[in-house]
C-alpha positions, 0 to 999 in steps of 0.5 A, spaced: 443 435 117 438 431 120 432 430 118 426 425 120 425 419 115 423 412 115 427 406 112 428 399 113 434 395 116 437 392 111 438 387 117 431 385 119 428 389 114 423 393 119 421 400 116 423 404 122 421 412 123 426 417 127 430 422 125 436 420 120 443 424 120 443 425 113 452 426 113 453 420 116 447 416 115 446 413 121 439 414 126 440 419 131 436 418 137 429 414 138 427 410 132 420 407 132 418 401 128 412 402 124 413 396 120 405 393 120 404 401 119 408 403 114 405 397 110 399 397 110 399 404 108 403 402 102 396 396 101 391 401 102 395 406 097 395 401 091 388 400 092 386 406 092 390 409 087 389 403 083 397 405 081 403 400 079 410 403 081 417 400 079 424 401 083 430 400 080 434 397 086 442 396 086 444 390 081 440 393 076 434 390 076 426 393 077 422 391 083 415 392 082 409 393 087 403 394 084 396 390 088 391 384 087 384 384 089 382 376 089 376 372 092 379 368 096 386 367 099 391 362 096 393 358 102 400 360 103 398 367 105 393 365 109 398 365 115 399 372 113 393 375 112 391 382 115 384 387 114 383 392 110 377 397 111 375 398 104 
């Protein structure tokens, strides 16, 4: 079966979108990278719906998303900052 879907390389951990062949999980066809996309969507998500969520990830620990709303940028992420229209 394939279907369209997103997910991450576990070797670059670009978020790709394309169409996944679900019986030997593999991508078939083009896949796009929608990284900077795919997470400032997840950014803005968490922003609005003001909402924490938690995935247990294959060692049998939890990751956790949630957001942080600050009045100024601590300096390690000031290399890494992107704007959100709120």
């Amino acid at each position: 079966m394939k279907i369209k879907t997103m997910g991450a390389s576990p070797l670059t951990g670009q978020i790709f979108q394309g169409t996944l062949n679900t019986e030997k999980s593999m991508w078939v066809g083009k896949k796009e990278d929608v990284t900077d996309q795919a997470v400032k969507a997840v950014a803005e998500h968490l922003m609005i719906r003001k909402q924490k969520y938690a995935y247990r990830i294959n060692d049998g620990k939890y990751l956790i998303l949630s957001h942080e709303i600050v009045e100024s940028l601590p300096d390690d992420f000031k290399e890494y900052s992107h704007q959100i229209n709120s």
